[in-house]
N, C-alpha and C positions, 0 to 999 in steps of 0.2 A: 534741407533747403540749400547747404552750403554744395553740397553734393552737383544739386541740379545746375548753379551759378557756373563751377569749375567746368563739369561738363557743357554745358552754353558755349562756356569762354571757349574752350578748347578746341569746340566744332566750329565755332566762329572764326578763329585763328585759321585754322585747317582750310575753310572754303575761303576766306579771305587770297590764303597764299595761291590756292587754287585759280583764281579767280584775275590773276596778275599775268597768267601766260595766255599769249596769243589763243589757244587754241581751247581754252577752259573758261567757261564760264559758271554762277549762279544762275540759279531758278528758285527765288524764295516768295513761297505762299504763304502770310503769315494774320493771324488771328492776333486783332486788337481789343480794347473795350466794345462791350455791346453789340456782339458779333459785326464787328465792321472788319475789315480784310485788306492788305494793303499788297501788290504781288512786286513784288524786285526782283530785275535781270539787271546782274552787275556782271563786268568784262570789261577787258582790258581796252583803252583806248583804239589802238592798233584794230582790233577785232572791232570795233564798231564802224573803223575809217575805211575797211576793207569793205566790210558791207556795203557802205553808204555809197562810197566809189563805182562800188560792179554796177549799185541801181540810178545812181543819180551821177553820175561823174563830174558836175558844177554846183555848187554851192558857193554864196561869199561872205554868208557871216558866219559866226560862231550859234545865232538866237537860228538860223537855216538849217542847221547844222541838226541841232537838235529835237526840231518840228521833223526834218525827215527819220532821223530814229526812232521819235515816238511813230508815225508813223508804218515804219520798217515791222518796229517790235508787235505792232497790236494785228497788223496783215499775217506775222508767225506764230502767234502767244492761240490754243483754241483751250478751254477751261471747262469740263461736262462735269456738273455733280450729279450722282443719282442716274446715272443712267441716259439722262434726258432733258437735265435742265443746266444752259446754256448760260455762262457769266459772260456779263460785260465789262470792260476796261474802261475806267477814267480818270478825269484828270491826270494827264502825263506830267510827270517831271524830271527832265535830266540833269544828273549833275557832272559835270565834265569831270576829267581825271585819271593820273594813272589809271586807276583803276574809276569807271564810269558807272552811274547807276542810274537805269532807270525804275520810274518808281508810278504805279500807278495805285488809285482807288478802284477796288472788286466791288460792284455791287448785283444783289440776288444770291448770295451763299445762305444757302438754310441752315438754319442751327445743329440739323442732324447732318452730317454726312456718313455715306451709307459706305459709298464709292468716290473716286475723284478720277478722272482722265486729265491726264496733263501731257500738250504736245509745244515744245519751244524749236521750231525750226530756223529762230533770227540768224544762227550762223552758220548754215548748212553751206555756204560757199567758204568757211574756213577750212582746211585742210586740216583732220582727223580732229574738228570739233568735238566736243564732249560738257554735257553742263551739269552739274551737280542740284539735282532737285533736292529741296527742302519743305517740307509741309511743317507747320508748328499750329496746330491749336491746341487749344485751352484741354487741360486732364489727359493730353496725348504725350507719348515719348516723343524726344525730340532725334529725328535721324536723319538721313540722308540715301537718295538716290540717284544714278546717273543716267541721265539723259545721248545718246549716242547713236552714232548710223546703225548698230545691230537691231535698237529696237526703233528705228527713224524716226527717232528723237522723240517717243511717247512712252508715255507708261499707264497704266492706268492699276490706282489703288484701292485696296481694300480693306476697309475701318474691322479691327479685329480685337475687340474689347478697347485698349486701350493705347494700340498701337495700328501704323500704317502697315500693311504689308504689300506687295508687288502680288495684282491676280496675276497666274501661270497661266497659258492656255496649253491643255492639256495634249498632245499630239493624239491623233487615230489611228485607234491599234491594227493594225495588219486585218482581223478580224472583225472590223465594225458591220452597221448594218450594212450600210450603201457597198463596201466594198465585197461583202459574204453577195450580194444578193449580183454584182456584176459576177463576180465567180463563179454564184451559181447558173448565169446564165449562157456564160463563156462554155462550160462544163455539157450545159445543154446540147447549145449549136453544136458541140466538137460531137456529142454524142450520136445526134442526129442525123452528121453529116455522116461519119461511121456506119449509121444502118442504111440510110441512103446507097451508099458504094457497096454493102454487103448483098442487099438486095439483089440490086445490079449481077453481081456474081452470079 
């Protein structure tokens, strides 16, 4: 138990520090009592003022301020368990700050997850954004993955006993069907036009 607390601490410290520069943010999924679910995107002020600016460029309060980031975040946040079933975001709350966090309640996460897709596009106007995903529920290890323009800013995971893993999508080998069968039709024509002109002769 003492094991799991240091490691906690430690991955916390880690995303925390993470989370402090313009261009890094959180992405935390995280499993409460009685399967209730609660998801945080925390980032740097900066990085929220920039969003807000490119989409809203007026705002005059501080309570404005943060109805458009909730907002911003729930038009970027898209949540698939299982394939096919679609989470809602609610209750927003921001808390201002070097470091800012928004915080909503998940509801419709089923107690099984099979799979999970997770896409956080809120700071695709930051210049080499990157967010650090985090899943935590109940009997699972607790890790981390990153969110980035290479995979445009999705991921989608895979419950694998007792851990999350990243599905790979497998590339097509040279050899697959669809491509053997344009080959073999490529090979055809070529053949055909060959006897055609032999013919001729």
């Amino acid at each position: 138990m003492f094991n799991k607390i240091i490691v906690f601490v430690f991955l916390f410290i880690n995303i925390s520090a993470f989370a402090h520069q313009p261009e890094t943010s959180t992405t935390m999924l995280v499993e409460k009592e009685n399967n209730t679910w609660i998801l945080q995107i925390s980032a740097s002020l900066t990085a929220f003022q920039q969003e807000i600016k490119t989409l809203f460029p007026e705002y005059n309060t501080p309570e404005e301020f943060k109805q458009m980031v909730i907002e911003h975040v729930k038009n970027n946040i898209e949540i698939i368990i299982n394939n096919n079933q679609n989470i809602e975001l609610s209750s927003g709350i921001v808390k201002l700050g070097h470091e800012t966090k928004v915080v909503f309640e998940v509801l419709g996460v089923p107690s099984e997850i099979k799979n999970v897709s997770v896409k956080n596009s809120t700071f695709k106007d930051v210049f080499n954004n990157k967010s650090a995903l985090v899943l935590l529920k109940n009997g699972f290890k607790k890790e981390h993955f990153v969110l980035n323009n290479k995979n445009n800013h999705t991921l989608k995971l895979v419950a694998n006993q007792n851990n999350f893993v990243v599905k790979t999508i497998k590339e097509a080998n040279f050899f697959s069907t669809k491509r053997l069968f344009v080959l073999l039709g490529i090979l055809s024509v070529a053949l055909l036009f060959k006897l055609l002109i032999f013919r001729k002769l």
